[in-house]
Structure formats: structure tokens, C-alpha cells
Rosetta silent file (secondary structure, phi, psi, omega in degrees, C-alpha in Angstrom):
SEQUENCE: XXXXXXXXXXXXXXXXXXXXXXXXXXXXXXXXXXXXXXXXXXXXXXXXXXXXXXXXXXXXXXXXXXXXXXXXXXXXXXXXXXXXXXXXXXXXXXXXXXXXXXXXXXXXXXXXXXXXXXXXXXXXXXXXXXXXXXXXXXXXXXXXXXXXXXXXXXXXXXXXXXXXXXXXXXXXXXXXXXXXXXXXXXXXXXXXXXXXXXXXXXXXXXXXXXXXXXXXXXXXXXXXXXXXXXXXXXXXXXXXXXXXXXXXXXXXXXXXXXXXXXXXXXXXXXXXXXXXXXXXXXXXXXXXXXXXXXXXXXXXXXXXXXXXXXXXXXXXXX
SCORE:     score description
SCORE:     0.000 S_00000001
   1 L     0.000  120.141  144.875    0.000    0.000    0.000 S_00000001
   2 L   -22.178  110.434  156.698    1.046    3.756   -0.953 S_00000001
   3 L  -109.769  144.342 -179.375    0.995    6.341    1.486 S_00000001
   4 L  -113.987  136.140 -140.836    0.087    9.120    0.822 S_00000001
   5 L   -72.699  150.101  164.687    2.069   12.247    1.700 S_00000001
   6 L   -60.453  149.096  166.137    0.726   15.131    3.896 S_00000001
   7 L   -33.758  118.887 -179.349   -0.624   18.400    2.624 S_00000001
   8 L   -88.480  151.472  171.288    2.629   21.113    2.676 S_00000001
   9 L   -49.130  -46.823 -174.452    1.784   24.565    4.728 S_00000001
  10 H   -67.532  -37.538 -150.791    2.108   26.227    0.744 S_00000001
  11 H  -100.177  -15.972 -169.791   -0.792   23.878   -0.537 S_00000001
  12 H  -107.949  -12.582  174.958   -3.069   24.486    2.110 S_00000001
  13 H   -61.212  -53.848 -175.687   -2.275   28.468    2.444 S_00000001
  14 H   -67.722  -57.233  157.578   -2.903   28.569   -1.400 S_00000001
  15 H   -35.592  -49.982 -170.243   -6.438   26.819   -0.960 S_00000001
  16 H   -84.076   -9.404  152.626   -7.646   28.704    2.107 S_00000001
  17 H   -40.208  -86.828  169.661   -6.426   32.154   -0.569 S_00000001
  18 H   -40.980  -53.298 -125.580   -8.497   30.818   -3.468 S_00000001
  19 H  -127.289   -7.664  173.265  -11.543   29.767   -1.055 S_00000001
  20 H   -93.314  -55.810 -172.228  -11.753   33.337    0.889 S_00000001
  21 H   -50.077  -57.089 -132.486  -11.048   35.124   -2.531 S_00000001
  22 L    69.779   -3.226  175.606  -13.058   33.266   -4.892 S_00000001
  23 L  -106.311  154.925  122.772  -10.183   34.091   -7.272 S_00000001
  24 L   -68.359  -43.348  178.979   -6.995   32.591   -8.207 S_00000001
  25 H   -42.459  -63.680 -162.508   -6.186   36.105   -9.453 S_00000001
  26 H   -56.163  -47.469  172.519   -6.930   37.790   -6.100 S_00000001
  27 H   -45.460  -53.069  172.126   -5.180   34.363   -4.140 S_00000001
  28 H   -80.513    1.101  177.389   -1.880   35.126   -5.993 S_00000001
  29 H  -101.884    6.059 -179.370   -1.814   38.687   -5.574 S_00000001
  30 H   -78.731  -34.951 -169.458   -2.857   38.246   -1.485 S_00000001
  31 H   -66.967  -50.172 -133.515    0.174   35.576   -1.556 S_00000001
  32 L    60.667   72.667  172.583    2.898   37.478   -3.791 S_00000001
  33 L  -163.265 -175.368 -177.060    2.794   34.875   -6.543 S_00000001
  34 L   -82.494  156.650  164.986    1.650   33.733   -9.970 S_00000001
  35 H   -65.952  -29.758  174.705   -2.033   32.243  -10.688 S_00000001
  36 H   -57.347  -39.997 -152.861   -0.087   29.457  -12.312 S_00000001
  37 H   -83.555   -1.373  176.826    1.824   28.462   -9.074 S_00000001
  38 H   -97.055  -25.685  175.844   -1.473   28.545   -7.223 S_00000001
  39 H   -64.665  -45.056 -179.735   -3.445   26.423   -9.583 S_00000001
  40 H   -64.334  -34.736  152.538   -0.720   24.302   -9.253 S_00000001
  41 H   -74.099  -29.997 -179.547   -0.795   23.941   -5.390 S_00000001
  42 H   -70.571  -65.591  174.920   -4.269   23.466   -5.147 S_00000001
  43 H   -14.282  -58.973  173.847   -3.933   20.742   -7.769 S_00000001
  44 H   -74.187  -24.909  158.933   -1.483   18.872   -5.948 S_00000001
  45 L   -86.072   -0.885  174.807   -3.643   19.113   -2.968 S_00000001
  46 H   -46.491  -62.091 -158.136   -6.437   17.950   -4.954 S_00000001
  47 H   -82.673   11.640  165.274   -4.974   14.646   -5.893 S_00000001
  48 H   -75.786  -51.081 -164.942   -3.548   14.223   -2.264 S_00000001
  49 H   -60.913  -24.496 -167.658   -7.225   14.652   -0.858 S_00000001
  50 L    53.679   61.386 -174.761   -8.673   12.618   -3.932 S_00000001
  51 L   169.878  139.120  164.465  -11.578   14.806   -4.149 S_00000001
  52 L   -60.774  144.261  179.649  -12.415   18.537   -5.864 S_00000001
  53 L  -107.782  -35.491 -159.561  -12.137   21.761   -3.865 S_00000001
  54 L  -164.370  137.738  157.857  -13.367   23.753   -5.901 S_00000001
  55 L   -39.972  150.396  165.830  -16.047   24.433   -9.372 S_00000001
  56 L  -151.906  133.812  177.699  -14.194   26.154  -12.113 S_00000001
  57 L  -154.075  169.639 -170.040  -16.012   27.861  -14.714 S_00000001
  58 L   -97.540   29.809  166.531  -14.540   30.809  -16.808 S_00000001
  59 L  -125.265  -33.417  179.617  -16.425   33.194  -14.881 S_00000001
  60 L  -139.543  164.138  172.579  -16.236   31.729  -11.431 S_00000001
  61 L  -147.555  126.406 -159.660  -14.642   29.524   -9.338 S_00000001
  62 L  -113.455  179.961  167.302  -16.962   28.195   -6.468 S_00000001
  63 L   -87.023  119.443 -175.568  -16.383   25.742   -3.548 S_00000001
  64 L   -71.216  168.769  164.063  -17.622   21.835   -3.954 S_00000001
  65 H   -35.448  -56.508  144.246  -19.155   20.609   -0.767 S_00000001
  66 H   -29.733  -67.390  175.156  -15.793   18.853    0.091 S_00000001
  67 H   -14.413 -108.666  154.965  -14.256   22.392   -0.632 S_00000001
  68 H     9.695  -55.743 -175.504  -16.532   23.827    2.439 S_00000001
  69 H   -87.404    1.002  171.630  -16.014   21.240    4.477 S_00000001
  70 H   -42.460  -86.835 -163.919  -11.929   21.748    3.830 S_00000001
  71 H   -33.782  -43.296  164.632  -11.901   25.080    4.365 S_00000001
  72 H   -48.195  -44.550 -173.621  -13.808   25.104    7.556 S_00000001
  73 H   -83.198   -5.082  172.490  -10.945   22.819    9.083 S_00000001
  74 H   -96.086  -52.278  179.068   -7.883   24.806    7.545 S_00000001
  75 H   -56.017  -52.303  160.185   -9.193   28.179    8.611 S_00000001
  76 H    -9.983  -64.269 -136.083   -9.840   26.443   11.930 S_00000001
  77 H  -114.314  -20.119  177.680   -6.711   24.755   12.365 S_00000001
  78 H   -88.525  -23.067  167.688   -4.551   28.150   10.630 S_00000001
  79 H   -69.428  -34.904  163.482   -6.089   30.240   13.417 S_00000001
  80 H   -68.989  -16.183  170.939   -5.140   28.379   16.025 S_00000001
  81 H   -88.193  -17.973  166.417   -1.564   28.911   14.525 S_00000001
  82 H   -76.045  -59.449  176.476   -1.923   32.623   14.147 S_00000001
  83 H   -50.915  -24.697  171.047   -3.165   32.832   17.734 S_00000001
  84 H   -61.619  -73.980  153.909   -0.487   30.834   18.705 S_00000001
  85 H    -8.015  -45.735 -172.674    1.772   33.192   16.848 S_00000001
  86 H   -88.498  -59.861 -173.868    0.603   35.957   18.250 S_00000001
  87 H   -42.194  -54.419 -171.288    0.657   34.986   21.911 S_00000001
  88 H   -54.850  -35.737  158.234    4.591   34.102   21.196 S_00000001
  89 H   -56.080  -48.188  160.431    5.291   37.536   19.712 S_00000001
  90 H   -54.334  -42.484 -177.079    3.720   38.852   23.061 S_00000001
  91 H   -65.464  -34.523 -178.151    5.416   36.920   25.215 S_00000001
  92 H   -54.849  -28.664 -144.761    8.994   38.402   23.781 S_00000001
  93 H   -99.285  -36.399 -173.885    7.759   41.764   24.767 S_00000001
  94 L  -118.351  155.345 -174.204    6.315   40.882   28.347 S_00000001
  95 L   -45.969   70.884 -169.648    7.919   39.224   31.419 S_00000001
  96 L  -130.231  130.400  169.357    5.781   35.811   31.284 S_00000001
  97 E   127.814 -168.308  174.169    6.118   31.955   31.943 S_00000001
  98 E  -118.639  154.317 -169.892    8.546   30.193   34.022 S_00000001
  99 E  -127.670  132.322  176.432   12.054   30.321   34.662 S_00000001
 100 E   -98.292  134.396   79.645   13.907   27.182   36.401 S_00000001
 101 L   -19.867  111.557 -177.361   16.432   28.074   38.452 S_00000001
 102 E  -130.384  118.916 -141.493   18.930   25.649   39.775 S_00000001
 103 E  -111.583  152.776 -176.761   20.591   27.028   43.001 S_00000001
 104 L   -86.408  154.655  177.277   23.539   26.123   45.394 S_00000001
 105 L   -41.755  -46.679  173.878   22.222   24.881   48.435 S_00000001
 106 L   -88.629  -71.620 -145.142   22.792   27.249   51.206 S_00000001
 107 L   -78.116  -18.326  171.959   23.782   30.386   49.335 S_00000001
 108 L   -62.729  -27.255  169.023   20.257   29.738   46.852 S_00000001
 109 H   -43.058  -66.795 -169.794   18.667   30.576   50.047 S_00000001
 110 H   -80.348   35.972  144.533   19.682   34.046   50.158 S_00000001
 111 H   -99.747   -0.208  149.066   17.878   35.166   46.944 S_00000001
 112 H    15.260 -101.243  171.997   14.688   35.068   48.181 S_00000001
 113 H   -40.153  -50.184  162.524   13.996   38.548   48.743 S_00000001
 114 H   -43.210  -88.474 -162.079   15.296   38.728   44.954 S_00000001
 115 H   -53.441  -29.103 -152.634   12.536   36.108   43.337 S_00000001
 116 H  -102.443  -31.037  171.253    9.882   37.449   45.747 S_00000001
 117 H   -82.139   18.856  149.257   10.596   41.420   44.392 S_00000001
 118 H   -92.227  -26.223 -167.197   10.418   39.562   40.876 S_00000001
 119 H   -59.271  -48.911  172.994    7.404   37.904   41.485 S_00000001
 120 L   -57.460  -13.572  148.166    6.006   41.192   42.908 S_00000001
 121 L  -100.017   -5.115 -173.567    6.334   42.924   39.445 S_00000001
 122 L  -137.237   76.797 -167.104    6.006   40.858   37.353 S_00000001
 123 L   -22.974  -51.799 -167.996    2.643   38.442   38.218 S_00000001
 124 L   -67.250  -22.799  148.492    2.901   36.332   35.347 S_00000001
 125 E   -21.380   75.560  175.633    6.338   35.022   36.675 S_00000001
 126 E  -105.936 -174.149  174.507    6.681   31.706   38.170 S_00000001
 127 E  -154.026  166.038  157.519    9.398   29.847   38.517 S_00000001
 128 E   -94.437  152.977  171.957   10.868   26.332   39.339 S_00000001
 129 L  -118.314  172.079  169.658   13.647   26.227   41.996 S_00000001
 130 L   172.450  133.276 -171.273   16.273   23.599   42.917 S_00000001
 131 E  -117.482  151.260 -169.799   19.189   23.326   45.296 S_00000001
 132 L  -176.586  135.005  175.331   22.122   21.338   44.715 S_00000001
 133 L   -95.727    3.340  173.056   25.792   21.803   45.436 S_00000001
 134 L   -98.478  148.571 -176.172   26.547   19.622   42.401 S_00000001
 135 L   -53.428  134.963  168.660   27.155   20.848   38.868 S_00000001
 136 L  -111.358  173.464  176.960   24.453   20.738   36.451 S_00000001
 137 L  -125.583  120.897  179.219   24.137   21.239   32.698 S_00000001
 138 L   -46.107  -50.488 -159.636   21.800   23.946   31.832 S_00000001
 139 L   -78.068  -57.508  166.340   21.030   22.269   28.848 S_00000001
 140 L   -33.514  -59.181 -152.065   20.880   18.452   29.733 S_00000001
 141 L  -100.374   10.859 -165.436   19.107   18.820   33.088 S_00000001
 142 L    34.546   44.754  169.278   16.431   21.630   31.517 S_00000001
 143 L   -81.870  144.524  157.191   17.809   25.028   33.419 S_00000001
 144 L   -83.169  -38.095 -154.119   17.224   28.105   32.780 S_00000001
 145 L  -149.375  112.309  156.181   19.575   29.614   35.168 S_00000001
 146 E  -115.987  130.452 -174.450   22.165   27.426   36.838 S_00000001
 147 E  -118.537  133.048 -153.592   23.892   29.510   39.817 S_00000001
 148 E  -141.659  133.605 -179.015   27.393   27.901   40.835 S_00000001
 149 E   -98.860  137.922  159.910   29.734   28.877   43.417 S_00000001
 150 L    75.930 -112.038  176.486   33.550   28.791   42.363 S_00000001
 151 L   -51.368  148.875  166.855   35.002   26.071   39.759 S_00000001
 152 L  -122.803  164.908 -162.084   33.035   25.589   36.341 S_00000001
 153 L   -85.432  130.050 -165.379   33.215   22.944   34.272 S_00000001
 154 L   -92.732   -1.838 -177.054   36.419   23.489   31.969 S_00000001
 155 L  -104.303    5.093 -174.079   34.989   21.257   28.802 S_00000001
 156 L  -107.927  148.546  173.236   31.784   22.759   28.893 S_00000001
 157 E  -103.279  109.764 -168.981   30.579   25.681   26.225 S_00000001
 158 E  -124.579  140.955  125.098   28.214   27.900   28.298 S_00000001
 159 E   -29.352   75.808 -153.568   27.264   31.129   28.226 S_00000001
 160 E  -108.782  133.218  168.175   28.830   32.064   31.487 S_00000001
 161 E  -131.197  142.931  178.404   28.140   35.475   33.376 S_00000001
 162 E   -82.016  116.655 -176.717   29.993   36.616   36.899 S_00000001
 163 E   -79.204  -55.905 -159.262   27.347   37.845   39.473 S_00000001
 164 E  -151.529  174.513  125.133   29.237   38.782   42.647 S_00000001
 165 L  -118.365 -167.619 -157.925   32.264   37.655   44.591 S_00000001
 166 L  -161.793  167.272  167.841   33.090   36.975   47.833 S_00000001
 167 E  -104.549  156.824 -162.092   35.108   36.150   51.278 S_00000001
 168 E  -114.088  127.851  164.590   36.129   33.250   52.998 S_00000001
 169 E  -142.857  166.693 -177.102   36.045   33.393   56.937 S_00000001
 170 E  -102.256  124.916  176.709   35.969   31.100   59.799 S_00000001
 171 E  -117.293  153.219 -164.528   32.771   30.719   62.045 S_00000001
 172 E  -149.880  143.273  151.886   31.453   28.934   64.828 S_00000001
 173 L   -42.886  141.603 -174.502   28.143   28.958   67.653 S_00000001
 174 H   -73.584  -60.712  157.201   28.574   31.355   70.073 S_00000001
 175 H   -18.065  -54.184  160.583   27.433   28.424   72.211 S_00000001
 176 H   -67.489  -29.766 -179.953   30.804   26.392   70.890 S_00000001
 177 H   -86.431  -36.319  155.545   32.811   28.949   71.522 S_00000001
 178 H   -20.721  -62.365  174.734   31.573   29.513   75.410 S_00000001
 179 H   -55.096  -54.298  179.525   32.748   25.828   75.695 S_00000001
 180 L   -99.601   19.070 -171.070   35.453   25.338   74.236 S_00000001
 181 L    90.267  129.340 -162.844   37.015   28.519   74.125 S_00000001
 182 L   -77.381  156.724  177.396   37.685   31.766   72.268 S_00000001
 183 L  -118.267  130.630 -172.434   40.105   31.456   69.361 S_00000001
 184 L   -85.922  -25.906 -174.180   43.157   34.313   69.473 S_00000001
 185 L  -163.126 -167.811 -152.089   45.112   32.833   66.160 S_00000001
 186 L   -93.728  -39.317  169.875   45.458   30.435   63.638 S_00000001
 187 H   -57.553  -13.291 -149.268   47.656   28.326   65.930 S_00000001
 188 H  -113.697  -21.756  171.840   44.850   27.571   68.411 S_00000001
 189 H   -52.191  -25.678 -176.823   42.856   26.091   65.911 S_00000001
 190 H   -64.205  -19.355 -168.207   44.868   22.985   65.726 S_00000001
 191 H  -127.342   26.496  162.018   42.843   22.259   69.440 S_00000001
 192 L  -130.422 -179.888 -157.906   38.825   22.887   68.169 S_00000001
 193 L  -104.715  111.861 -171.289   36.984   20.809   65.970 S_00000001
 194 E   -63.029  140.921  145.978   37.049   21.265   62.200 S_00000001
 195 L  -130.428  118.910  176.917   33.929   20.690   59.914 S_00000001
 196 E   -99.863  152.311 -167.581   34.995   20.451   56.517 S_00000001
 197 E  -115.996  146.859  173.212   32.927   20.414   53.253 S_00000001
 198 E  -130.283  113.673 -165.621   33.524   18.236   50.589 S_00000001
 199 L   -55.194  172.689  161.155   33.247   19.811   47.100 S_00000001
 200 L   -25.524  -56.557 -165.984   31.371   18.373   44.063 S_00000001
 201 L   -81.674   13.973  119.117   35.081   16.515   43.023 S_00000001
 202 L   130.297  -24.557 -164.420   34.723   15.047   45.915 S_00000001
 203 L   -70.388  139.605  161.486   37.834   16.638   47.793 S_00000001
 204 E   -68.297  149.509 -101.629   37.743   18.325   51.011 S_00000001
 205 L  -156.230   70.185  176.231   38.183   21.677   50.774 S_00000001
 206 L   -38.258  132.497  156.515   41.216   22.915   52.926 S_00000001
 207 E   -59.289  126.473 -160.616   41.207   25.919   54.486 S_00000001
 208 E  -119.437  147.242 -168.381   43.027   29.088   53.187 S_00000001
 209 E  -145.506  134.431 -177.218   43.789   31.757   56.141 S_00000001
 210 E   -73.209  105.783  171.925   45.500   35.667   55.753 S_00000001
 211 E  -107.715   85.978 -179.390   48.526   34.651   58.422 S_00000001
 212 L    79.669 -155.099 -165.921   50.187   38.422   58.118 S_00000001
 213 L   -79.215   18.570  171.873   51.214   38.939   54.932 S_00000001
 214 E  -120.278  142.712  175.763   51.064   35.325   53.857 S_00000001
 215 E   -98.366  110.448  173.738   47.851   33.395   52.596 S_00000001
 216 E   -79.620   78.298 -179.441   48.409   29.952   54.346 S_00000001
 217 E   -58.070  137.895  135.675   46.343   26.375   53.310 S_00000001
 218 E  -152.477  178.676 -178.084   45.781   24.253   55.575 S_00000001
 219 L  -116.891   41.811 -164.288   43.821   21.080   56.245 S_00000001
 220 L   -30.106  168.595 -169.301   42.861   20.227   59.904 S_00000001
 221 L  -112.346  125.701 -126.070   41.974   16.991   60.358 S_00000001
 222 L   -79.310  142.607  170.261   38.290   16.950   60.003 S_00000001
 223 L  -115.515    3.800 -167.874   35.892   16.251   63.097 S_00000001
 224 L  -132.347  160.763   99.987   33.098   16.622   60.506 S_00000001
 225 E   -97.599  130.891  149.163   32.559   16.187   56.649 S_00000001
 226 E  -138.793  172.899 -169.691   29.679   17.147   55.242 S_00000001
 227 L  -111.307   -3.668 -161.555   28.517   17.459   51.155 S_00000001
 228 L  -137.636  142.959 -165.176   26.005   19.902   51.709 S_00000001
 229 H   -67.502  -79.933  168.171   25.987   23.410   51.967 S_00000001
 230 H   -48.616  -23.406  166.137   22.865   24.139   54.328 S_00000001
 231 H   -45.319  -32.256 -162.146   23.966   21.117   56.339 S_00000001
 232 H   -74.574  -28.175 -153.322   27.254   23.217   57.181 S_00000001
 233 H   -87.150  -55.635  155.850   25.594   26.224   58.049 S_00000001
 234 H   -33.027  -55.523 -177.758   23.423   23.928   60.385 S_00000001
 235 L   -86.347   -8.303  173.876   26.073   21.503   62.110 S_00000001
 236 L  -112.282    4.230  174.568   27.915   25.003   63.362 S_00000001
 237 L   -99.435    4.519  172.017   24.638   26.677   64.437 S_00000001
 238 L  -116.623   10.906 -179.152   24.273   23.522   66.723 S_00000001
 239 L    95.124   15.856  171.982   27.688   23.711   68.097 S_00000001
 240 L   -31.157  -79.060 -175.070   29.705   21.503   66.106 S_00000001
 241 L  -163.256 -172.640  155.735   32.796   22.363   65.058 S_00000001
 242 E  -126.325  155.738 -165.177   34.148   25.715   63.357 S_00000001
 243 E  -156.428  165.220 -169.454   34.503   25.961   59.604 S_00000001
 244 E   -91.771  132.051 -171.520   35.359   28.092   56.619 S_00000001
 245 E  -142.935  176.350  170.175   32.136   29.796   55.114 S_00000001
 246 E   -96.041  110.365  161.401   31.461   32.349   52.314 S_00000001
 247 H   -18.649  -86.629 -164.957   30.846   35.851   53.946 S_00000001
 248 H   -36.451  -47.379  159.816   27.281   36.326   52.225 S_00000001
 249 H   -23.926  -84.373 -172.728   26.299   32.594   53.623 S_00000001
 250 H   -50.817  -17.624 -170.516   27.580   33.755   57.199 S_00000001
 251 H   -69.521  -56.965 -162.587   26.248   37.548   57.641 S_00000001
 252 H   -87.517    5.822  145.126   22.637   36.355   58.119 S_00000001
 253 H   -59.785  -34.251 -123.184   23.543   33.405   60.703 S_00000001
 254 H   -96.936  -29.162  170.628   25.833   35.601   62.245 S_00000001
 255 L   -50.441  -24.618 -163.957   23.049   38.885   62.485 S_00000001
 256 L  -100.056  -10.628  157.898   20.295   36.519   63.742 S_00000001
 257 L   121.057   26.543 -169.777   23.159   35.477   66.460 S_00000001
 258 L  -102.145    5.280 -164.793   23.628   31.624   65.479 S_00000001
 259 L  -160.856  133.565 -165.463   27.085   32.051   64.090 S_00000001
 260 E  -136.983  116.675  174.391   29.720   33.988   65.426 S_00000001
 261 E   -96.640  130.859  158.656   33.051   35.265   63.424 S_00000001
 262 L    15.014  -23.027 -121.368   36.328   33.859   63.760 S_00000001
 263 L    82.912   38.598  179.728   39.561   35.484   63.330 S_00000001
 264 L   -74.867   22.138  172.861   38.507   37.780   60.945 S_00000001
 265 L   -94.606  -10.763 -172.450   41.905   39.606   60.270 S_00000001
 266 L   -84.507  -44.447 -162.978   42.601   35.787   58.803 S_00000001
 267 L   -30.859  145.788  167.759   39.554   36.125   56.240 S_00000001
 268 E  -148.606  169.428  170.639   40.551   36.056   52.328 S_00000001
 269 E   -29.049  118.846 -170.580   39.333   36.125   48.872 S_00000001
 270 L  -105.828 -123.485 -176.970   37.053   33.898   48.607 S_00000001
 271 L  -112.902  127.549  176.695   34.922   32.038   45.286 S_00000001
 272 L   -76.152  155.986 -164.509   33.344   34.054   42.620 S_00000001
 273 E   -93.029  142.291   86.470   28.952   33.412   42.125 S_00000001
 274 E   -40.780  112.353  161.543   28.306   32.378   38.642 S_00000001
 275 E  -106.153  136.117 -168.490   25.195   31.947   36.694 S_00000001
 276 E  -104.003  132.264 -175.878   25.530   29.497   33.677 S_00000001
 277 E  -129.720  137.578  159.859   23.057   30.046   30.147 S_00000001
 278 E   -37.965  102.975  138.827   22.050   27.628   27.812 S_00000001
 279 L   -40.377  140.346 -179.156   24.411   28.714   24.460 S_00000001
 280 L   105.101  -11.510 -168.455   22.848   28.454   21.031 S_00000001
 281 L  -140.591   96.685  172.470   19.812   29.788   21.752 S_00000001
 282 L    -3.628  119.817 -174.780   18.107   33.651   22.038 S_00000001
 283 L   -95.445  135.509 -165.750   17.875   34.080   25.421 S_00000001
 284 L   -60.293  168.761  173.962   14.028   34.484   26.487 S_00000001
 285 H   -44.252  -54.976 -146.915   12.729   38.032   27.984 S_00000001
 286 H   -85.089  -34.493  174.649   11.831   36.761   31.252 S_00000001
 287 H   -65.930  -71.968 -163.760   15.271   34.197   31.949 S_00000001
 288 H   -71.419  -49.625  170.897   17.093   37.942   31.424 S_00000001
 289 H   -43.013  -16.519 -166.894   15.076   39.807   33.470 S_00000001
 290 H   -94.459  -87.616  177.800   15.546   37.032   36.100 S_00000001
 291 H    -5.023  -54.965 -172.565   19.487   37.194   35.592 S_00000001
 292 H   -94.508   24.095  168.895   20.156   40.707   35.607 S_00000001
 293 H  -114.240  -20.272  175.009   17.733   41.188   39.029 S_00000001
 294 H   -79.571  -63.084 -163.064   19.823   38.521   40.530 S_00000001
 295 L   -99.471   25.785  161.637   22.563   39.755   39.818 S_00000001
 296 L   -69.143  -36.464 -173.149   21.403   43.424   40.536 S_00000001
 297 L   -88.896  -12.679 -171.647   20.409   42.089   43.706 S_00000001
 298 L  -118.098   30.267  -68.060   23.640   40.561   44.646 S_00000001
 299 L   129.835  -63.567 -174.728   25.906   43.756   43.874 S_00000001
 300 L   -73.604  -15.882 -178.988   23.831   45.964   46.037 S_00000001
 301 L   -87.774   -4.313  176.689   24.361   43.821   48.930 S_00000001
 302 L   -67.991  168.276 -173.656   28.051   43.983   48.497 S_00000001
 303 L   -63.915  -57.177 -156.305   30.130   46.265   50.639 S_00000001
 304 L  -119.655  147.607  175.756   31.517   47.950   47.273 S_00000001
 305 L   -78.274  138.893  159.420   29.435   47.278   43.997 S_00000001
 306 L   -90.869 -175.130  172.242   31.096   45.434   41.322 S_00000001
 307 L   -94.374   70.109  169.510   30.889   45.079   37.616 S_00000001
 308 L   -61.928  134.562  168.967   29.702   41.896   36.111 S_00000001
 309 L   -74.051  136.585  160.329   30.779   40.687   32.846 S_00000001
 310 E  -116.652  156.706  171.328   29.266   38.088   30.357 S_00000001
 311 E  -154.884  137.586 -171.611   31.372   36.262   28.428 S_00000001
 312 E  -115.488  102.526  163.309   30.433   33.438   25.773 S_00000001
 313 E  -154.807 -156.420 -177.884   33.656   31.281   25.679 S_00000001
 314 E  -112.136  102.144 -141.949   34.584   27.804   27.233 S_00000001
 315 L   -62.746  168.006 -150.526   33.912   28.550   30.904 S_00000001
 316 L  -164.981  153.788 -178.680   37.473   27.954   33.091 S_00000001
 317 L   -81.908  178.492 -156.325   37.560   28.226   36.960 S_00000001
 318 L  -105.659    0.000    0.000   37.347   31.480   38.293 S_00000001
């Protein structure tokens, strides 16, 4: 058995022309084409349909019954494709739809106040969220937005833009320190109880400390591991250990009083925020408005504002 091929967009355009018109003349000059090339698509959609569209006489050209009942279902079925059309051409111009967001665990927390002043302008604006301290692929995983603290993937081609950076200090429970003691230097650390995070790659994540004019590593020997960012923030607000945190993390334990800093003359540079974009593809209205309010929002909370950059190259750690 034969199958027989669908109708092309051109064959059924030129018919629903012809069947509004009543013309072939009028069909090719609505189109911008010849009357032959129109006779000729309706033809060929004749003998797909196996059936007449349309009376020809050299005065008129009417609809057959078939015709009629075509027509109803192409105008039908082309309207729902204009409206369709239309909506999508709206949507570039206003902030609408959803944006997925996939956020590091602790530090996704404190955009909040961000997503909740986007939501408040802009109604139509939902979004999906997800926290994870491990690397995703925007594209793979269906992100919109992936926001990554520090290393990026050095094989991947992303659309990468830098939101904020940040400092590394050491914190503890006020409660832990009451017990166990206040800490005066770097040396005294060697006799409280580390909790160290262990990155995506798996490593633990030694501590780097300003000793004078030297930046120092070191690696205490752990009394803790954890993989998860809000865990850490968590196992030192119950008295844990002390640990190495990202300033922005630490301000709002350490304001509501659950976290208390360190040695801050030790604090140093710490890992710049990323957000990672799908490449290859226009990015929609509503994904940049969420991007540049993010990172609008993470600027003003800095001490000093900075400048973020985009850059479309093959993302490299920071």
C-alpha cells in the first residue's frame, strides 16, 4: 500500500487564498505569486485529498461541498496557529512563563527577597527552583539559570556570566565557643573541631587563612565532613565544630546570632557566584530579566558594587 504524503503549509495556504477570494487572481496577488503556481498547489492538494475543492467555470470559481467542508478545518486549524503566533510575539515583549532556576544549596537561600521582588512585578512570573551543590548542565538537566559557586566545568561551552564575589572566613556557635574557648590565632585552631565540606570533586576543601602577609592552606583533620551546603551552616549553628564559610552565607547566621566570626583579620578572597546560560539559543525576555535582578540584587548587597561581565567562551575556573 502507498501512502500518501501530507498536505505542505504552501498547498493548504494557497487553498484557504483561493476559497476566501473566490479568485486565483486575487489568491496570488494576497500571496505574492503567480495564478499558475497557485493552480498548481491546489492541484497537488487535490490529488492528495482525492476529491475537488473547488467548481471552475470561466467566470467563477466556487467551492464543492468537500471544498466547504476543507476550508472550515484549515481556517480552523490556521487560526489556532496565528493565535499561537501571536501569543509568542507577546510573550517576547512581556515578562511571562517560568524560569527554572537551579541554586547552590545554602547560598540559593539568600535570593529570596530577589525572586519574591520579581514575582512582585512581574505576576505572570513563576518559577521552578532547585538546590544542589553539584554541577548541572543547563542544557541536559532543563535550566534556565544554573547559579554555581567557584570552579566551572572546563569542557563545557556555556554562556557564562559573573554575578558577585566573595570572602572566605571562619565561624562557629557562640554556644561552641563559650565551651570550648575563644580562638586568638590560627595556631589555636589545631585544638577545636574542624567541619569540613567536601566539594562536588569530591575533595575536602582545605582551608586558606591571611597569616600576616602570607595566605596559608591548611587542612585540619576533620571532626566533621559534610557534602552539603545548608547542612554546614546547620552543624555550626548547633555547636559543632568551626569551619570556613562564604561571607554572604555567614552575615545572616551571624546577624540573627547563630554564628559567630572567627579570626577575621585571617579572612581572604574567597569564590566568585556564577550563573551558567544555555548557548545556542536567544535568550528568552523573562530568563534575562531574572538574571540581571539577581545579579542586581547581589551587587547591592556587596560592601563595594562590582561590575559583572558576560562572556560566551569555554567557561574555566574562576
Amino acid at each position: 500500500m502507498v501512502e500518501r504524503a501530507d498536505a505542505s503549509i504552501s498547498e493548504i495556504s494557497a487553498f484557504e487564498a483561493v476559497g476566501v477570494a473566490g479568485s486565483f487572481t486575487k489568491a496570488a496577488e494576497s500571496l505574492g505569486t503567480s495564478k499558475s503556481h497557485i493552480g498548481k498547489l491546489v492541484q497537488r492538494l487535490e490529488a492528495r485529498l482525492g476529491t475537488r475543492l473547488f467548481q471552475r467555470t470561466t467566470r467563477a470559481v466556487r467551492l464543492t461541498e468537500d471544498g466547504e467542508t476543507y476550508l472550515r478545518a484549515v481556517q480552523s486549524a490556521l487560526g489556532g496557529l496565528r493565535e499561537a503566533e501571536q501569543e509568542l510575539a507577546a510573550r517576547r515583549d512581556e515578562v511571562v512563563g517560568r524560569v527554572r532556576l537551579d541554586l547552590p544549596a545554602s547560598f540559593g537561600r539568600l535570593l529570596f527577597p530577589a525572586i519574591l521582588d520579581l514575582r512582585q512585578h512581574y505576576p505572570a512570573l513563576t518559577f521552578e527552583l532547585g538546590f544542589s551543590d553539584k554541577m548541572s548542565d543547563p542544557v541536559a538537566d532543563g535550566w534556565d539559570l544554573v547559579i554555581r559557586i567557584g570552579e566551572l566545568p572546563k569542557d563545557s561551552d556555556m554562556t557564562v556570566r559573573k554575578l558577585c564575589d566573595t570572602r572566605f572566613g571562619l565561624y562557629a556557635s557562640p554556644a561552641y565557643l563559650a565551651g570550648r574557648g575563644e580562638v586568638r590565632s590560627i595556631a589555636d585552631l589545631a585544638h577545636h573541631d574542624a567541619v569540613i565540606f567536601r566539594g562536588p570533586s569530591g575533595r575536602l576543601r582545605p582551608w586558606a587563612l591571611n597569616d600576616g602577609d602570607v595566605i596559608r592552606s591548611i587542612a585540619p583533620s576533620p571532626a566533621l565532613v559534610v557534602e552539603d551546603g545548608q547542612a554546614l551552616i546547620d552543624v555550626l549553628a548547633n555547636g559543632l565544630g568551626i569551619s570556613q564559610l562564604l561571607d554572604r552565607i555567614a552575615q545572616p547566621q551571624v546577624e540573627s546570632g547563630r554564628l559567630q566570626h572567627v579570626l577575621p583579620d585571617a579572612d581572604v578572597d574567597g569564590l566568585p557566584i556564577h550563573a551558567m546560560i544555555p548557548t545556542g539559543q536567544k535568550m528568552p525576555l523573562r530568563t534575562r530579566v531574572v538574571l540581571n535582578r539577581l545579579a542586581e540584587f547581589l551587587q547591592g548587597a556587596a560592601a563595594a558594587p562590582r561590575t559583572a561581565g558576560t562572556s560566551r567562551a569555554r567557561t574555566n575556573a574562576g
